[in-house]
Biopython code that builds the backbone (N, CA, C, O; Angstrom):
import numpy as np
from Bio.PDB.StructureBuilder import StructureBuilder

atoms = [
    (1, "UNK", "N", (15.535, 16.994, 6.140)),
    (1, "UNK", "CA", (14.596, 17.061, 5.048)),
    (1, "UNK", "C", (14.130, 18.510, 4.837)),
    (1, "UNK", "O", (13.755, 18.908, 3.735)),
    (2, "UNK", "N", (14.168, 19.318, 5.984)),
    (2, "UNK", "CA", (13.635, 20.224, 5.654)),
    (2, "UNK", "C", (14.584, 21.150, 5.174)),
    (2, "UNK", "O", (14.100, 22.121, 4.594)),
    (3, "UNK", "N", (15.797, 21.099, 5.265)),
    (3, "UNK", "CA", (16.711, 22.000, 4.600)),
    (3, "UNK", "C", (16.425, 21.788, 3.012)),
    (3, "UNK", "O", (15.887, 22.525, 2.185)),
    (4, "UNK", "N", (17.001, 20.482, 2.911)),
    (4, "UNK", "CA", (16.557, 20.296, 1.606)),
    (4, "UNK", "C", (15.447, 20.986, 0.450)),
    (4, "UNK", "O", (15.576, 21.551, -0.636)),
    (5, "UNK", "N", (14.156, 20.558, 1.439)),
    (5, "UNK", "CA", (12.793, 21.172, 0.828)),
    (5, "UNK", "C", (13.179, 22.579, 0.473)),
    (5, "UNK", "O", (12.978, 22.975, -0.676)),
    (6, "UNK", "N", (13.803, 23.486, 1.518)),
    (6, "UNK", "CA", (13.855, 25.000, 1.199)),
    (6, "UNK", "C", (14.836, 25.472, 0.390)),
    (6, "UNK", "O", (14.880, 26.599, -0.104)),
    (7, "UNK", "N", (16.146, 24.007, 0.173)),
    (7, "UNK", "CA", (17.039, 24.199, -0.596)),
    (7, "UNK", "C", (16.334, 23.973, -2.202)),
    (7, "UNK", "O", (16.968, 24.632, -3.026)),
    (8, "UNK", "N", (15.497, 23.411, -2.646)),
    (8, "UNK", "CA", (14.592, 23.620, -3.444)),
    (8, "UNK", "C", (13.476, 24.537, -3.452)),
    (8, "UNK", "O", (12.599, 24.203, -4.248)),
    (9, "UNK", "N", (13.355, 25.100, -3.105)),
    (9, "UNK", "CA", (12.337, 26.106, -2.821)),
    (9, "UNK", "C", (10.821, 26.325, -2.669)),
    (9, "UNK", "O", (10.047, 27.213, -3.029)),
    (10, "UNK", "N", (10.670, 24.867, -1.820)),
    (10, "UNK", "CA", (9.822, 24.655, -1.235)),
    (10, "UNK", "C", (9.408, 25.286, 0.358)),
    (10, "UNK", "O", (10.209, 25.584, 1.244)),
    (11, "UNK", "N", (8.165, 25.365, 0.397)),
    (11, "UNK", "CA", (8.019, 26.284, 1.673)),
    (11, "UNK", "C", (7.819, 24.899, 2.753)),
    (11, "UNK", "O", (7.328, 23.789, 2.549)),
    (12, "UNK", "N", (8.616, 25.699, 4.325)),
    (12, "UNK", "CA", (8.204, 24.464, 5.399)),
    (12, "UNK", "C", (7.005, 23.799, 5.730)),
    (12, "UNK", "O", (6.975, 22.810, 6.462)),
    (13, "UNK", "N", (5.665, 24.501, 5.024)),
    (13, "UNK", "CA", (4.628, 23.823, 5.512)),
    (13, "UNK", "C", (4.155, 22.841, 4.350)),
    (13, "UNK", "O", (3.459, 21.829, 4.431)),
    (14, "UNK", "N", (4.703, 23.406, 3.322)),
    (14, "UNK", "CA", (4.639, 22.074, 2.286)),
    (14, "UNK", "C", (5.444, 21.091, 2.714)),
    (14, "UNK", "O", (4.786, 20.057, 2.593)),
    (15, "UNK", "N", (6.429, 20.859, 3.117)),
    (15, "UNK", "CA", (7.586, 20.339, 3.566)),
    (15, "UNK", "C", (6.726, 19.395, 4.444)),
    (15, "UNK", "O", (6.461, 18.279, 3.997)),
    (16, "UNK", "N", (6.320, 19.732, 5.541)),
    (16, "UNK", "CA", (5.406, 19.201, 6.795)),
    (16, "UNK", "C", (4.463, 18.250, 6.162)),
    (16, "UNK", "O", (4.538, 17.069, 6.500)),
    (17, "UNK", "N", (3.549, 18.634, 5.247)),
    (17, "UNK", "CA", (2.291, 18.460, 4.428)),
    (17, "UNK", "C", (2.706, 17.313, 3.915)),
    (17, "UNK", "O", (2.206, 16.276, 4.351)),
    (18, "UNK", "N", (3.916, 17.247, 2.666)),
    (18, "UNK", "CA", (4.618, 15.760, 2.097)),
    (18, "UNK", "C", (4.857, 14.883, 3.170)),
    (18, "UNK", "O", (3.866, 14.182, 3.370)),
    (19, "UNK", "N", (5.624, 14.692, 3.804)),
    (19, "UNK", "CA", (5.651, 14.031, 5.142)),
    (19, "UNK", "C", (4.986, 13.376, 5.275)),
    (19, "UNK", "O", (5.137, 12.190, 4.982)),
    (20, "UNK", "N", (3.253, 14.208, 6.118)),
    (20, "UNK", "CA", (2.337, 13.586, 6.874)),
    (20, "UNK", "C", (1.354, 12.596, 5.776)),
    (20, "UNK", "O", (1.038, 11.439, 6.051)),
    (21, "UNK", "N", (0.993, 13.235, 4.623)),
    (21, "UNK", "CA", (0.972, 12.538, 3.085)),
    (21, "UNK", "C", (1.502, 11.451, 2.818)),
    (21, "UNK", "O", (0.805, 10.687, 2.150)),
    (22, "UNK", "N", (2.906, 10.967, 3.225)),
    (22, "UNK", "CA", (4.150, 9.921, 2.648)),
    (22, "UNK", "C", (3.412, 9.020, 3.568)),
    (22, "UNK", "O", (2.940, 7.937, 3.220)),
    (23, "UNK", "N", (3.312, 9.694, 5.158)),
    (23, "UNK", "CA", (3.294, 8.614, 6.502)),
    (23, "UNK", "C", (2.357, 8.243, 6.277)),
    (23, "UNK", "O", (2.613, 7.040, 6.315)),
    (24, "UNK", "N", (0.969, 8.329, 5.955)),
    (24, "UNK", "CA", (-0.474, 7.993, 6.034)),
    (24, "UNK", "C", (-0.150, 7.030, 4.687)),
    (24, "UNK", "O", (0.559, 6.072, 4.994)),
    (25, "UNK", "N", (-0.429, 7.067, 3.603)),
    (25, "UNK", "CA", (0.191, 6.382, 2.732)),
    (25, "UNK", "C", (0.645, 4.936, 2.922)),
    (25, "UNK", "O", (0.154, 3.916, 2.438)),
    (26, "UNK", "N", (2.253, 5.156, 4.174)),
    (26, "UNK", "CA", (3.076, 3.867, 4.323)),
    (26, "UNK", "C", (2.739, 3.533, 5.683)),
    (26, "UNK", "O", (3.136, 2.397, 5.941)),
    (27, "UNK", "N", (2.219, 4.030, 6.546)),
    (27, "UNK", "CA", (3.041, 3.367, 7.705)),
    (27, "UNK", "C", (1.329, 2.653, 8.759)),
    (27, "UNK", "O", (1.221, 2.145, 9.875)),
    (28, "UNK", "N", (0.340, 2.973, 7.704)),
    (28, "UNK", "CA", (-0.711, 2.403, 8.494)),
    (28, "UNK", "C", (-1.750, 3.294, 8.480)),
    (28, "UNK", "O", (-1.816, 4.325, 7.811)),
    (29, "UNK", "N", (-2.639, 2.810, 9.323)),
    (29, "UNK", "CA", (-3.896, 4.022, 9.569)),
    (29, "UNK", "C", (-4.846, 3.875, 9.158)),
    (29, "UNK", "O", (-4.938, 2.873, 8.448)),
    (30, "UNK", "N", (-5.706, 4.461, 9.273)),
    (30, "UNK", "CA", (-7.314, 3.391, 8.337)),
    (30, "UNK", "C", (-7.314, 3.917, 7.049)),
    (30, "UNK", "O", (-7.971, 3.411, 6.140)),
    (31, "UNK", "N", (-6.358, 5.270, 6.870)),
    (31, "UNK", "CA", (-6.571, 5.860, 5.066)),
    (31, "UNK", "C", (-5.207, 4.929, 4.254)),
    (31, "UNK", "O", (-4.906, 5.074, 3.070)),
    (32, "UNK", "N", (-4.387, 3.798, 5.414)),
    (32, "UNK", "CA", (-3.182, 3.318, 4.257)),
    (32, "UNK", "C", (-3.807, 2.996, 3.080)),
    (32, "UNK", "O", (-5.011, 2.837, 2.883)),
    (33, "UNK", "N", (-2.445, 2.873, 1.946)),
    (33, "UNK", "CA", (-3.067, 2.554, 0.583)),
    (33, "UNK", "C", (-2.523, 1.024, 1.064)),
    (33, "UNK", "O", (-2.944, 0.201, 0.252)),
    (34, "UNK", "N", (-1.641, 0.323, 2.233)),
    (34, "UNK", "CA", (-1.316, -1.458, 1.999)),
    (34, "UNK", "C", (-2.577, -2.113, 1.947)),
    (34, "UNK", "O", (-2.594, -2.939, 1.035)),
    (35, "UNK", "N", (-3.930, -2.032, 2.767)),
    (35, "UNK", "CA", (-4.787, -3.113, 3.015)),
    (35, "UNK", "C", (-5.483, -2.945, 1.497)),
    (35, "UNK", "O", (-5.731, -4.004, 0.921)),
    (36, "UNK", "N", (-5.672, -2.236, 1.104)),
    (36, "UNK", "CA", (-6.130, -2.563, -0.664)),
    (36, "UNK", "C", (-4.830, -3.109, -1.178)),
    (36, "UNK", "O", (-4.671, -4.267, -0.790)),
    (37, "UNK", "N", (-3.829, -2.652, -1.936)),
    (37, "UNK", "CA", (-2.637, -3.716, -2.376)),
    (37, "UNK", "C", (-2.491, -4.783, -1.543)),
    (37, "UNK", "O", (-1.693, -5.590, -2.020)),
    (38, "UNK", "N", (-2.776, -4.993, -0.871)),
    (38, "UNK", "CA", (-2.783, -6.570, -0.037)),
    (38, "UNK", "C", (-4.096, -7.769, -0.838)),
    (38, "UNK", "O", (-4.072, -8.899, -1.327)),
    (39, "UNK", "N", (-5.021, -6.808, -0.614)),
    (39, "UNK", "CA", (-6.092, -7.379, -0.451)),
    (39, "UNK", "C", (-5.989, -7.987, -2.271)),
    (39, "UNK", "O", (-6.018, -9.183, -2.563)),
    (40, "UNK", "N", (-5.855, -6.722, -3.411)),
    (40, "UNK", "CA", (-6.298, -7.117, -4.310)),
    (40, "UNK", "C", (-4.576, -7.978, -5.109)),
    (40, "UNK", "O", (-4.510, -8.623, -6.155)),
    (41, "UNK", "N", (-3.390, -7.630, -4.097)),
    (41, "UNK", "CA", (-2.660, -8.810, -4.363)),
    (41, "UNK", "C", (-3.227, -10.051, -4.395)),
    (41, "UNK", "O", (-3.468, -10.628, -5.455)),
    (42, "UNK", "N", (-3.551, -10.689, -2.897)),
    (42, "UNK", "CA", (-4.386, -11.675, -2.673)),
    (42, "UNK", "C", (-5.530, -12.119, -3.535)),
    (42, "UNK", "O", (-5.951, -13.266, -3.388)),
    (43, "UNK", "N", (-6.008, -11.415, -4.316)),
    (43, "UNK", "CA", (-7.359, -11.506, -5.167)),
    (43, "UNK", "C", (-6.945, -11.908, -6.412)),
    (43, "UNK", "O", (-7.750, -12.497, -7.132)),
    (44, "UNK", "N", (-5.678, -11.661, -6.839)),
    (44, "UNK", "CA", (-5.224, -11.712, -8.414)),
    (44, "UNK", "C", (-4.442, -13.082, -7.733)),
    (44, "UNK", "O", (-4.168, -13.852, -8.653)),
    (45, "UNK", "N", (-4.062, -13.545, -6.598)),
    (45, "UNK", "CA", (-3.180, -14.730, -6.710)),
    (45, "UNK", "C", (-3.570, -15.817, -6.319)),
    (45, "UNK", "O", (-2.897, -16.847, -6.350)),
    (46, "UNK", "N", (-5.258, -15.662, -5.705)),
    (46, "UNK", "CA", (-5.688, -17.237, -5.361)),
    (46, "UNK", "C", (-6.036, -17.742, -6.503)),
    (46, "UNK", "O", (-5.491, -18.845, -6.463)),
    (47, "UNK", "N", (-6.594, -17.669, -7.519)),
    (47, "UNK", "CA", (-6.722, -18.541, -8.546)),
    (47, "UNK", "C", (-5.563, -19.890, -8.428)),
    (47, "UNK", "O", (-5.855, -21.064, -8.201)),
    (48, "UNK", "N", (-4.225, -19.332, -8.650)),
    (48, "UNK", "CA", (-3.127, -19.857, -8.724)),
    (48, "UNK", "C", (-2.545, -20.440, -6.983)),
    (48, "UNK", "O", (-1.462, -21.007, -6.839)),
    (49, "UNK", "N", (-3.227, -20.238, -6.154)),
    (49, "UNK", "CA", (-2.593, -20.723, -4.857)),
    (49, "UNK", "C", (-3.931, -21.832, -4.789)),
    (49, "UNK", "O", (-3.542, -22.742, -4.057)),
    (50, "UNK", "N", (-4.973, -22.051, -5.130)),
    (50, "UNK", "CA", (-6.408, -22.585, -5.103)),
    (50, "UNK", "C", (-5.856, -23.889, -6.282)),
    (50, "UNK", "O", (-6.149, -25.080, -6.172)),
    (51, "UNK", "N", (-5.066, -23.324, -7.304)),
    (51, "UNK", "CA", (-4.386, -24.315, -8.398)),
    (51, "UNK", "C", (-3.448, -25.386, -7.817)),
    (51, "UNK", "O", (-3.487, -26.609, -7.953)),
    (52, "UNK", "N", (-2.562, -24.577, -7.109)),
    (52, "UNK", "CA", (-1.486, -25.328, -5.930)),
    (52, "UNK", "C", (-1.212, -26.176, -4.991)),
    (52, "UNK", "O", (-0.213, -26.815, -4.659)),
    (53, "UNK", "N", (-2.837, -26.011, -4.429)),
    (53, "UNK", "CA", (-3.739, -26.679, -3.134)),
    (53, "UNK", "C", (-2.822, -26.188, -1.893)),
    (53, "UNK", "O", (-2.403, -26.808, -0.916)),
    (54, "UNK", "N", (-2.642, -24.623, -2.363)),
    (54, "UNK", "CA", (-2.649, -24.395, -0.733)),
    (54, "UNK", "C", (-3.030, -23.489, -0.257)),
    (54, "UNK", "O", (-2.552, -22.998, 0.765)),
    (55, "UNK", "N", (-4.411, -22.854, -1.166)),
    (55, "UNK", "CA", (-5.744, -22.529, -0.688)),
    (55, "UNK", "C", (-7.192, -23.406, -1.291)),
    (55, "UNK", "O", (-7.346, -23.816, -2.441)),
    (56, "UNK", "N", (-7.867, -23.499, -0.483)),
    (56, "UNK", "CA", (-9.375, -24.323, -1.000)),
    (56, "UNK", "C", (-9.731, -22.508, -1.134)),
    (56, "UNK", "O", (-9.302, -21.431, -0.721)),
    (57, "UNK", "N", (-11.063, -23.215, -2.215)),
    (57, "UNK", "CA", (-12.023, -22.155, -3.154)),
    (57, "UNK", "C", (-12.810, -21.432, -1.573)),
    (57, "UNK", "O", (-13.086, -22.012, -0.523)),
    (58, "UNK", "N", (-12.970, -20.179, -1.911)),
    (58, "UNK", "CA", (-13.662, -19.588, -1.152)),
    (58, "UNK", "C", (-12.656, -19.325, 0.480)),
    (58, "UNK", "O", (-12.994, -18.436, 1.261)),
    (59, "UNK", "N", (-11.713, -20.039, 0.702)),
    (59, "UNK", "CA", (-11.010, -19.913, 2.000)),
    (59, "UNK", "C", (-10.539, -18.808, 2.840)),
    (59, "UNK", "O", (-10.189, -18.802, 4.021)),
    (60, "UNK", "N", (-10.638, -17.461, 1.579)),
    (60, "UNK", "CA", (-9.977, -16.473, 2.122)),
    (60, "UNK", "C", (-11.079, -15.215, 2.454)),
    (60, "UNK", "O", (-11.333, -14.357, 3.299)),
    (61, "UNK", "N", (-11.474, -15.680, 1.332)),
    (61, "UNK", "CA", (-13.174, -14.334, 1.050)),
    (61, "UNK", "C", (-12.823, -13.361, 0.561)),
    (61, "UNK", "O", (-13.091, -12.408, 1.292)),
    (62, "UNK", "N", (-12.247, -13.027, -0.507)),
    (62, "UNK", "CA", (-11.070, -12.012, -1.266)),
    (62, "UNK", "C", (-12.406, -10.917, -1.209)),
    (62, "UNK", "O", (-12.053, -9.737, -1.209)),
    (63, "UNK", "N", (-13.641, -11.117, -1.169)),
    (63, "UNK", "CA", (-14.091, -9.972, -1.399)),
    (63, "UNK", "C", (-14.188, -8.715, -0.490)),
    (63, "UNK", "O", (-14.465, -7.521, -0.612)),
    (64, "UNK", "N", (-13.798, -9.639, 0.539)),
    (64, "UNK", "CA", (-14.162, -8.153, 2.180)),
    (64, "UNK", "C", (-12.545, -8.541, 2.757)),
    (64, "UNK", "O", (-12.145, -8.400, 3.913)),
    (65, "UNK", "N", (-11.892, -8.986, 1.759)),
    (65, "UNK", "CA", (-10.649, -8.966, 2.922)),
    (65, "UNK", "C", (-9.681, -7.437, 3.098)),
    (65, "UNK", "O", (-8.918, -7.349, 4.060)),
    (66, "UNK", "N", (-9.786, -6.406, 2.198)),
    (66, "UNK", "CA", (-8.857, -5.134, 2.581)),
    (66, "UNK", "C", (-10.010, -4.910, 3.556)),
    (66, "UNK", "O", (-9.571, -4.097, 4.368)),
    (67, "UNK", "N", (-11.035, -5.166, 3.824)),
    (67, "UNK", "CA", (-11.821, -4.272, 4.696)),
    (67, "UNK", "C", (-11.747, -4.807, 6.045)),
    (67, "UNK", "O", (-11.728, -4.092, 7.047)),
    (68, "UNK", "N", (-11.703, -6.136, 6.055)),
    (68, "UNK", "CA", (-11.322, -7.078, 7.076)),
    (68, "UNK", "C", (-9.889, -7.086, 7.690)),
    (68, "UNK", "O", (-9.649, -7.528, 8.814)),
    (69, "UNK", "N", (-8.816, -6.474, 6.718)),
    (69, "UNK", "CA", (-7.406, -5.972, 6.850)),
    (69, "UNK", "C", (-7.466, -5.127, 8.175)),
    (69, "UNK", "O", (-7.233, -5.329, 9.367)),
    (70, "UNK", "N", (-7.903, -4.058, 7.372)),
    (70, "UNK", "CA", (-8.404, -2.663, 8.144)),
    (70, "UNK", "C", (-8.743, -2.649, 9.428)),
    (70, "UNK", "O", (-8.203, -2.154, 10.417)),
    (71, "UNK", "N", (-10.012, -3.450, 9.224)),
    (71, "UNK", "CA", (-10.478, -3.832, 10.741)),
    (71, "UNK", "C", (-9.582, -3.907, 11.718)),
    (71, "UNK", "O", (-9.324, -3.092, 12.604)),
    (72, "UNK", "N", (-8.936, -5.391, 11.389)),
    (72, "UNK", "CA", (-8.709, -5.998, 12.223)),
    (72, "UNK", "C", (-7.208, -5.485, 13.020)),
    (72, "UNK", "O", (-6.715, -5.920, 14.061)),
    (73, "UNK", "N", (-6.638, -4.237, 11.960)),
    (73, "UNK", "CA", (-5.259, -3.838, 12.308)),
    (73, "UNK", "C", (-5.749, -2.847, 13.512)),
    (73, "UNK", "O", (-5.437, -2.992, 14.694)),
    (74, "UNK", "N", (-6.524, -1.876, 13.015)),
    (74, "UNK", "CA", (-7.190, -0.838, 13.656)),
    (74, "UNK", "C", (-7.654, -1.126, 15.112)),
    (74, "UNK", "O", (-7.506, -0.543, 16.186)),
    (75, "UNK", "N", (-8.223, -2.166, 14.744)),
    (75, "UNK", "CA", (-9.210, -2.723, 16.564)),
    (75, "UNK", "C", (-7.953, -2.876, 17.697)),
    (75, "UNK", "O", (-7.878, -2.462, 18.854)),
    (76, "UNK", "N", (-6.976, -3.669, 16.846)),
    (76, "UNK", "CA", (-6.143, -3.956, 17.222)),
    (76, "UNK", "C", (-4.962, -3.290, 17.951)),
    (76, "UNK", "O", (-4.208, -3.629, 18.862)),
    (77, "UNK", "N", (-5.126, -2.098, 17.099)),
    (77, "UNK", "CA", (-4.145, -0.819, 17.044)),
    (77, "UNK", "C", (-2.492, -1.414, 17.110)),
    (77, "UNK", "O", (-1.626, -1.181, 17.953)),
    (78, "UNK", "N", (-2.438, -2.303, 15.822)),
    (78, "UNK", "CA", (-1.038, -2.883, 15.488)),
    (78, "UNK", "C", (-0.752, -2.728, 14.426)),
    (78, "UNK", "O", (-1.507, -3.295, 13.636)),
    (79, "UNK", "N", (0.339, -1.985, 13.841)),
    (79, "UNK", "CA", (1.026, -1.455, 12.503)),
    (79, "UNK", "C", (0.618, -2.839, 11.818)),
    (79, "UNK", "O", (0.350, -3.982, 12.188)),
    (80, "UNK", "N", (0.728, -2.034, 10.467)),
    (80, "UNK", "CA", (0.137, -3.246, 9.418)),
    (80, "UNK", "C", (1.592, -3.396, 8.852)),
    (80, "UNK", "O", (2.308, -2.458, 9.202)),
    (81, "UNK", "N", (2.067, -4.111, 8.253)),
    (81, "UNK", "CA", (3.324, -4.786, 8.263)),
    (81, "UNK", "C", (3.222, -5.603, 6.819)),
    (81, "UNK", "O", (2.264, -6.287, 6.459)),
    (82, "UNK", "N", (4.471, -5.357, 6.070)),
    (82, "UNK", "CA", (4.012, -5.845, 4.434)),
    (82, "UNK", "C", (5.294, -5.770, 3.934)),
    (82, "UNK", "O", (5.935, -4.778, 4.281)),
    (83, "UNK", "N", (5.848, -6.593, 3.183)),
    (83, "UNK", "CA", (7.120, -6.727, 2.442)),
    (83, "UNK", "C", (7.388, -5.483, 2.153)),
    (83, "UNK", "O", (6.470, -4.693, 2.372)),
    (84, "UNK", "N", (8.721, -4.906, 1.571)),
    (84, "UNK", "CA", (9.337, -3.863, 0.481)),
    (84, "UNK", "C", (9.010, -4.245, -0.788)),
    (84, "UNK", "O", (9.225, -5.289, -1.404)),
    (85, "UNK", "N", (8.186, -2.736, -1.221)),
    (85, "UNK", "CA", (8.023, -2.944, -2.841)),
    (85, "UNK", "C", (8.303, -1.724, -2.902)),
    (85, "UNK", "O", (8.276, -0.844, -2.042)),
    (86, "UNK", "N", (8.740, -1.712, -4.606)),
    (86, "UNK", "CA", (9.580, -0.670, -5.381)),
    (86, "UNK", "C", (8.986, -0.187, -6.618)),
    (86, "UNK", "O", (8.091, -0.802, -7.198)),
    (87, "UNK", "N", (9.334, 0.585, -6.904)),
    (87, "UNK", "CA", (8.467, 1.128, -8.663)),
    (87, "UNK", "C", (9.596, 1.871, -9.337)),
    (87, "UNK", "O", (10.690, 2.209, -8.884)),
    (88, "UNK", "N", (9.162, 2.009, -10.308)),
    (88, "UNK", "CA", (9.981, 2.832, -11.322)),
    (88, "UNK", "C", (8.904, 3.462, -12.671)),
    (88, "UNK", "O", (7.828, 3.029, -13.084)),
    (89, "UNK", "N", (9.601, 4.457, -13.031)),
    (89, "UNK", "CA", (9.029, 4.933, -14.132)),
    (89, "UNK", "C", (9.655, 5.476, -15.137)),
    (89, "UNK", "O", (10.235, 6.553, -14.996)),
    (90, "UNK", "N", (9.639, 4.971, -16.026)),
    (90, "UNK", "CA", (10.742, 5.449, -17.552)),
    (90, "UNK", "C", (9.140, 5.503, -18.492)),
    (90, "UNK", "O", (8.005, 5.031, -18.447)),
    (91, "UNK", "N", (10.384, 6.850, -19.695)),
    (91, "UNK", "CA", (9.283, 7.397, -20.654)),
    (91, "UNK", "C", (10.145, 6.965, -21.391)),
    (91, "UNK", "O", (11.362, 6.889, -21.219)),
    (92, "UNK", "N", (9.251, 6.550, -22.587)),
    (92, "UNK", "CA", (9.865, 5.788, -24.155)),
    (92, "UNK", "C", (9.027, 6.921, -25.127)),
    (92, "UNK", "O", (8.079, 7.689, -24.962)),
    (93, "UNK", "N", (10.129, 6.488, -26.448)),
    (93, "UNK", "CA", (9.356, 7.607, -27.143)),
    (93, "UNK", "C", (7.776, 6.772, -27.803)),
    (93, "UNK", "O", (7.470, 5.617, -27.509)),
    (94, "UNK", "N", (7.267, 7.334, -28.369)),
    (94, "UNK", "CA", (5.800, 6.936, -28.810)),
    (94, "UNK", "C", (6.594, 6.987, -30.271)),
    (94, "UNK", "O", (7.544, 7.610, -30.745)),
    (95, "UNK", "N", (5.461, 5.765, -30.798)),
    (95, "UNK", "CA", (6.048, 5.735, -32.391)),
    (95, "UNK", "C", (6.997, 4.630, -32.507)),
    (95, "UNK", "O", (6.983, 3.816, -31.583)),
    (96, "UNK", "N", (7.821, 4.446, -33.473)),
    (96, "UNK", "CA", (8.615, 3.577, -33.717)),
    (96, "UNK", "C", (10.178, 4.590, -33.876)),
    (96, "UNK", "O", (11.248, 4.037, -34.132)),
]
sb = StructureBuilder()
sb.init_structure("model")
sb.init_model(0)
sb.init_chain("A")
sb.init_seg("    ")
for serial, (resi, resn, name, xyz) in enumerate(atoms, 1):
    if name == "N":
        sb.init_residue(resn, " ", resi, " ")
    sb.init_atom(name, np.array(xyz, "f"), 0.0, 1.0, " ", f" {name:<3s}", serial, name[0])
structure = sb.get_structure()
């Protein structure tokens, strides 16, 4: 990676910097971005799992659960662990 970076002409401590940025991000830690996308996954889908009956109302407590995520990974000190998700981004023109 780091050839790369300098093969673009990026300096090694930026190089270092993206990295530790990417890792905090994905791989856990109390600053990950998963226990919020978890949490407010979970928040947008009980309506519809509560519809299903295979959550009762109130069962989960969507309101403290990324924080309860957090907690409980941390105390724990066990990687937080979460499917593969993907993104993309395309520009369209504006207008017709």
């Amino acid at each position: 990676m780091r050839r790369r970076a300098q093969a673009n002409g990026l300096r090694p401590q930026l190089d270092r910097m993206i990295v530790a940025i990417a890792r905090r991000m994905v791989e856990g830690g109390e600053d990950s971005n998963y226990y919020e996308w978890l949490g407010e996954t979970i928040r947008s889908l009980e309506p519809r799992l509560i519809g299903m009956g295979i959550l009762r109302e109130g069962e989960i407590g969507v309101d403290n659960l990324t924080d309860r995520l957090r907690e409980e990974a941390l105390t724990a000190r066990q990687p937080f662990v979460v499917g593969p998700m993907g993104a993309a981004f395309v520009r369209t023109p504006i207008g017709g």
